[in-house]
C-alpha positions in Angstrom: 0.8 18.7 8.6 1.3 14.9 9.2 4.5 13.8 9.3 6.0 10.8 7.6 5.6 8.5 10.3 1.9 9.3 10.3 1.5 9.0 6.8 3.0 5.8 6.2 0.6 4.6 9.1 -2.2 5.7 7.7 -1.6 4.5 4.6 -0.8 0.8 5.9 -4.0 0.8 8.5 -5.9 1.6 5.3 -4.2 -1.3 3.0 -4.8 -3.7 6.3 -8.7 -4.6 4.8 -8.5 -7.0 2.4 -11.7 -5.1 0.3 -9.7 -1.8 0.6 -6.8 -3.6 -1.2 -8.8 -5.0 -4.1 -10.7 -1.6 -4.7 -6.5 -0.2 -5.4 -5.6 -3.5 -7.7 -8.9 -2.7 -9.7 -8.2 1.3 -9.9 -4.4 0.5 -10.8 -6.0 -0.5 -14.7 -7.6 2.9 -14.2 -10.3 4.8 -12.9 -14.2 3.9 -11.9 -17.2 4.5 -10.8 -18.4 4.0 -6.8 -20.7 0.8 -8.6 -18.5 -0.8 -10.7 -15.9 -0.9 -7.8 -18.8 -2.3 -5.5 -20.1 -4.4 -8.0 -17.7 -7.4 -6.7 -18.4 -7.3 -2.7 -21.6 -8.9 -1.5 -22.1 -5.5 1.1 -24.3 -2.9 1.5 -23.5 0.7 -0.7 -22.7 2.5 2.4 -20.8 -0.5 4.0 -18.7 -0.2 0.8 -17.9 3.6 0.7 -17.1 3.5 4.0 -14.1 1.3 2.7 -13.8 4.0 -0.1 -13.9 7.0 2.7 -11.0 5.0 4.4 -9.0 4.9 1.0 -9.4 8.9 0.7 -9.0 9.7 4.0 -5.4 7.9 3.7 -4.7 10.1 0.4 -4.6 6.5 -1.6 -7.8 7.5 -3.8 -9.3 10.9 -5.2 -12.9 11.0 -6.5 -14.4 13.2 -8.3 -18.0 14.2 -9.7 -19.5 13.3 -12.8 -23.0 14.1 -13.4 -24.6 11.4 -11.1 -21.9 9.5 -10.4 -18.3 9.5 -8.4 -15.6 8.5 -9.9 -12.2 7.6 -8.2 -9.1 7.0 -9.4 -5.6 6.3 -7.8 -3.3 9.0 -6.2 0.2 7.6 -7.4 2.1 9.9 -4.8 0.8 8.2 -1.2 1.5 4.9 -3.0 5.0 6.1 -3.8 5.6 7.0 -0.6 4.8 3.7 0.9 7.0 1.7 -1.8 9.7 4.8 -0.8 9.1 3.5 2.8 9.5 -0.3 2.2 12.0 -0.1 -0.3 14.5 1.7 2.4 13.6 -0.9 5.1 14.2 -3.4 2.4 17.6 -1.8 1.8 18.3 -2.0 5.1 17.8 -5.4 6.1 19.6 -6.8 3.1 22.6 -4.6 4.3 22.6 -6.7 7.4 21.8 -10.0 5.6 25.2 -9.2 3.9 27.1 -8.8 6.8 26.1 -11.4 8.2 26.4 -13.8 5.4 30.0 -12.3 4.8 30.2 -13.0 9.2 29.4 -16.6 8.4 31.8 -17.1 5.6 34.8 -15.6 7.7 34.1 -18.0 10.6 33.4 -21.1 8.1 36.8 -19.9 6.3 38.5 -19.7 10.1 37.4 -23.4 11.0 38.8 -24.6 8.0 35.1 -25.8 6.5 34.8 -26.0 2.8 
């Protein structure tokens, strides 16, 4: 089993292409079809599900079969574990901003500046 580290890369190497990001802004107003996703990129089918193999692969997408067709949708938990991961780096860093903004103050406060 992967561990978090792993994960979170994989999930980032797979949100690095810009055509992998616009296939998860249009499956975030719901689920689609391999065309209608493809129907926007000026590439070749297998060029595209390549992008969509990539996108499953990380966990970011599930598809399923209907009749003909393949269907994919979002998987909400590898997203949330990305937004997890930035959220406590994000935390983090504005912890330090604080301290050092309240460093700053101190020393303007010591040197007398208003």
């Amino acid at each position: 089993m992967p561990n978090q580290n792993q994960t979170i890369e994989t999930t980032f190497n797979a949100l690095s292409d810009p055509t992998r990001r616009a296939v998860v802004q249009a499956l975030s107003a719901g689920p689609a079809t391999v065309s209608q996703l493809a129907g926007p990129f000026s590439m070749a089918l297998p060029s595209f599900t390549q992008h969509l193999g990539v996108l499953e692969s990380a966990g970011l997408i599930v598809s399923r079969r209907e009749g003909r067709t393949r269907v994919c949708s979002l998987n909400p938990k590898a997203l949330q574990d990305a937004e997890d991961w930035l959220a406590c780096h994000r935390r983090q860093w504005e912890a330090r901003l604080d301290r050092f903004e309240a460093h700053l103050a101190q020393v303007k406060e010591e040197n007398g500046d208003e």
